[in-house]
C-alpha positions in Angstrom: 1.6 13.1 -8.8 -1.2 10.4 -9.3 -4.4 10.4 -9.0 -5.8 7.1 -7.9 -9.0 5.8 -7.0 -10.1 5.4 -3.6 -12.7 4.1 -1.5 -15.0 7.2 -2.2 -14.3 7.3 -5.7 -17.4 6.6 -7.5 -15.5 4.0 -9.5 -15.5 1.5 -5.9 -19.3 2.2 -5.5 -20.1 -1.5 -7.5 -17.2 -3.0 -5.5 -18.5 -1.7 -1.8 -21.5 -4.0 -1.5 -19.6 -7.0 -3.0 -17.2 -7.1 0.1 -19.5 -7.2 3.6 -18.2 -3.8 4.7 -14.7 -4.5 4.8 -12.6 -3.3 1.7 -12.6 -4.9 -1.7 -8.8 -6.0 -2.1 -8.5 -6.5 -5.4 -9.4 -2.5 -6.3 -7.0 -1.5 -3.8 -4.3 -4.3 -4.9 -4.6 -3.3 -8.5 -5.3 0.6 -8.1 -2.1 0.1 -5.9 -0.1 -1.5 -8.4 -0.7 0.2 -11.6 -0.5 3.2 -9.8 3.5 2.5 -8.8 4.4 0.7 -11.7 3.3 4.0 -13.7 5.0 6.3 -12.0 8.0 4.4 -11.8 7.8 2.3 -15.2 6.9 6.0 -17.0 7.5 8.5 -14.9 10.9 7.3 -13.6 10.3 7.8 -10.3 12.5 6.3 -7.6 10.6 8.2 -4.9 7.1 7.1 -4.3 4.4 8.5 -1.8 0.9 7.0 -1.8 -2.4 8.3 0.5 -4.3 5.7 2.2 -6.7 4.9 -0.4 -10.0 4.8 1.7 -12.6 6.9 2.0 -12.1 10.1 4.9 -11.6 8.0 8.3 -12.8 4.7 7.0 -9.2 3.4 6.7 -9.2 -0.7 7.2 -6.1 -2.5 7.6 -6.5 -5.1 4.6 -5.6 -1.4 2.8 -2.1 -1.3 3.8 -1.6 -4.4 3.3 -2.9 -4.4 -0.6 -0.8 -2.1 -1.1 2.5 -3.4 0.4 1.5 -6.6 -1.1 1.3 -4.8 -4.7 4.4 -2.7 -3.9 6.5 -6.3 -2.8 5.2 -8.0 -5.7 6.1 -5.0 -8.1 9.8 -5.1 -6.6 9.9 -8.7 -7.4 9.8 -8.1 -11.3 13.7 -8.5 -12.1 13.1 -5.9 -15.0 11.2 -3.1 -12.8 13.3 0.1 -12.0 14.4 0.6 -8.7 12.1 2.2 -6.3 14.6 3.5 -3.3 11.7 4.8 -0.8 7.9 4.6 -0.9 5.9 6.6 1.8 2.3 5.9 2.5 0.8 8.4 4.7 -2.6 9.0 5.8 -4.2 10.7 9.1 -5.6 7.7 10.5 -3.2 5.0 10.1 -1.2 3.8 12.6 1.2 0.7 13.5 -1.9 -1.9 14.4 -2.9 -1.4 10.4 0.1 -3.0 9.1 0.5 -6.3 11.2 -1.5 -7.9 8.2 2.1 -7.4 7.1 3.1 -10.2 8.8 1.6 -12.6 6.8 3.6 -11.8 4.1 6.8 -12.3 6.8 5.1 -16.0 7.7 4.4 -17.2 4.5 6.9 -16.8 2.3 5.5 -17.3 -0.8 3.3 -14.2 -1.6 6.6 -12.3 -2.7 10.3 -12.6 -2.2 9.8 -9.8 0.3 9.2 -11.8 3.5 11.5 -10.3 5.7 10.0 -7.4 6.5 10.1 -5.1 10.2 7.7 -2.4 10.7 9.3 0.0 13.6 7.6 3.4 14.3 9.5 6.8 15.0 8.4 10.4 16.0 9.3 13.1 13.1 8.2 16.7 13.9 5.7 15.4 15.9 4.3 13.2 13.6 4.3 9.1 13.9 6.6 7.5 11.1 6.1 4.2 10.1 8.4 2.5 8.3 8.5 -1.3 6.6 12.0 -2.4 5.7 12.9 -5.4 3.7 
């Protein structure tokens, strides 16, 4: 288990009034990315589950996509271990906060990861979203 910084950490207090109300993307990209690559670079993990990030029901959809853009970009490191599932969960998130994902799909060029399809599913009564590339 890691414990990251979020939106309501007092760490993103300087960052909150540098970014007009919406979220500062570079904390969440690079809490986000040194938070995987250290528990899979030194922890070994292969199994990876990340909250939201934000502050209690303040969850913005430039989140998810920090962090699937930090999780693609980690992948794309030839030398990084081999992450084989990564589950980002949250009570307020829902499909509509990861179509910022398809930018990533569009472009290209962000990361080798481009290809990716968001479907949804129903697990125990709970909405399962899951990006595949």
């Amino acid at each position: 288990m890691i414990l990251a910084a979020s939106g309501s950490s007092k760490c993103y207090e300087k960052y909150s009034s540098l970014s007009n109300s919406l979220p500062y993307r570079d904390f969440y990209y690079n809490v986000a990315y040194e938070s995987i690559s250290y528990a899979a670079r030194i922890l070994g993990a292969q199994k990876i589950s990340m909250s939201h990030l934000s502050a209690s029901g303040q969850f913005h959809k430039d989140i998810a996509t920090c962090v699937a853009e930090a999780l693609a970009h980690f992948c794309d490191r030839i030398e990084s271990p081999i992450i084989k599932q990564f589950l980002f969960f949250g009570c307020c998130m829902n499909e509509s906060h990861f179509l910022g994902l398809e930018r990533l799909n569009s472009e290209g060029k962000i990361s080798k990861h481009h290809n990716i399809t968001i479907t949804t599913s129903l697990v125990d009564e709970f909405e399962v979203i899951s990006l595949k590339w």
